[in-house]
N, C-alpha and C positions, 0 to 999 in steps of 0.2 A: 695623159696616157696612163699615168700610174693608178688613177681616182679610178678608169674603165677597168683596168684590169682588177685591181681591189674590189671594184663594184661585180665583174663578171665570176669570180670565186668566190667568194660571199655568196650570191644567189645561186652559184652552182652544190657549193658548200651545204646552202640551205636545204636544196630538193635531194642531194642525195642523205641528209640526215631525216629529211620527210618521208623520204622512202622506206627507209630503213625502220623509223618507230609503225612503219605500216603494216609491212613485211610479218611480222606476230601475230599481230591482229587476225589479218588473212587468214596465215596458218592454221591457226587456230579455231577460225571460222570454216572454214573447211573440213579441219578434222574431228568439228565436235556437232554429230547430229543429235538435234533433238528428240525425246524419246516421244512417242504416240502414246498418247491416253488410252487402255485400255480399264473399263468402267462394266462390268458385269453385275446383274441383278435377275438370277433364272429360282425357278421351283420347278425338279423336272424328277423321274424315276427313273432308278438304275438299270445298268443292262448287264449283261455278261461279259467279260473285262477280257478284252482282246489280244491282252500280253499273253505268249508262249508262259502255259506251266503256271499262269493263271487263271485259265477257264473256268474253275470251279467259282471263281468268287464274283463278286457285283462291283460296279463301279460308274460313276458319272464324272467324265470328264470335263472341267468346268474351264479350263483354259488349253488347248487344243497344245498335241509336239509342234514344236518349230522347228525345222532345221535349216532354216536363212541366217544361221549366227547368231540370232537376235535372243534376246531373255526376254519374260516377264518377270516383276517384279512388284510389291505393293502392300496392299493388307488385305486378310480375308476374312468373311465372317458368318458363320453358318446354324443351321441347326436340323438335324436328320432324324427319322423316323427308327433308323434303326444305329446300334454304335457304328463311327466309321472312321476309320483311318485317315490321316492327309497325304497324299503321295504328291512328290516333286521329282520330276525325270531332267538329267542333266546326260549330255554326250559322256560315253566312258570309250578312255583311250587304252586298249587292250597291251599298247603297246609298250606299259610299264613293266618293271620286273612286279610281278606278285608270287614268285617265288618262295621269296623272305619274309612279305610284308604278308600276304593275303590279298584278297578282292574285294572290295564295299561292294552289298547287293547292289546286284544287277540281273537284267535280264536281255536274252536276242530283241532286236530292235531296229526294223528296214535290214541296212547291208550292213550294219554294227551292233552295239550292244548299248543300253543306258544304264547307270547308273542310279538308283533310286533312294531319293531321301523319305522314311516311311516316319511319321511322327504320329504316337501309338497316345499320346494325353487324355485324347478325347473320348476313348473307349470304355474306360473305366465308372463315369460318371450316367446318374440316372435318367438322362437327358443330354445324347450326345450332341453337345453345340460347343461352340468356340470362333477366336479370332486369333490374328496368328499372321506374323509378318512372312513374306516368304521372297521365293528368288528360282528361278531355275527355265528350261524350255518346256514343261507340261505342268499342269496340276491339274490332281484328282481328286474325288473322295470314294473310299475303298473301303469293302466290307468281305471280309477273307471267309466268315462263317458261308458265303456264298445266301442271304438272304436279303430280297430285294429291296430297296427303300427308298423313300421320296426323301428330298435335300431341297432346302432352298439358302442359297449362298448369295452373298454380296461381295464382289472382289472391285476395290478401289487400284489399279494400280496403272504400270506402264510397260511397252514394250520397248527396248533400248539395244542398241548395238555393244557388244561386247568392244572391251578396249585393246584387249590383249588377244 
């Protein structure tokens, strides 16, 4: 009788400790989706840049806003007819104090506002081109003189679910 009962704990023993290293795993598998390959290769002309309060300027949008949560992320790599700007558009939460601190550009955007990362490197040089890791829900390339230009860009990168 004693050998059944030893024997019937033990293997109960067993499966709930199976369980248990399994249990992570799962979780874990669940909460970590993998991100979608997002792989761009266009040569295309600019248009007149549809942000409020920037109508005057040109711009070609090479990775489209999201607003499903999701980022783009990756490397990019370009070279334009005329100098251009890199813009990266991220959700801005208005509902911070800027009071005290101020506001990172931004501009109106759907039913809120975004937040714009503008990196100016590439406008300086005789031949505006470059490569350039980045991260955010749109990118652009933007040209503020408002004068129009062909781009041909290559963006290796991915689209991924935020974590937080």
């Amino acid at each position: 009788m004693n050998k059944i009962v030893i024997t019937l704990t033990s293997i109960a023993l067993l499966s709930v400790i199976a369980m248990i290293t399994q249990i992570p795993g799962q979780l874990a598998s669940a909460q970590t989706e993998q991100p979608t390959p997002f792989v761009v290769q266009n040569t295309t002309k600019s248009m007149q840049d549809p942000l409020p309060g920037h109508e005057m300027h040109q711009i070609v949008i090479a990775a489209p806003p999201r607003d499903d949560g999701k980022i783009y992320s990756g490397i990019a790599s370009f070279t334009a007819s005329q100098p251009v700007e890199v813009v990266m558009l991220h959700p801005y939460n208005v509902g911070t104090n800027t009071t005290e601190t101020g506001e990172p550009l931004n501009a109106p955007f759907g039913e809120g506002k975004v937040a714009i990362s503008l990196m100016k490197q590439f406008t300086d040089a005789p031949v505006s081109a470059g490569s350039f890791v980045f991260a955010g829900n749109a990118l652009a390339f933007h040209n503020i003189e408002g004068k129009p230009f062909v781009i041909t860009y290559t963006i290796d990168g991915d689209i991924s679910s935020l974590t937080q």
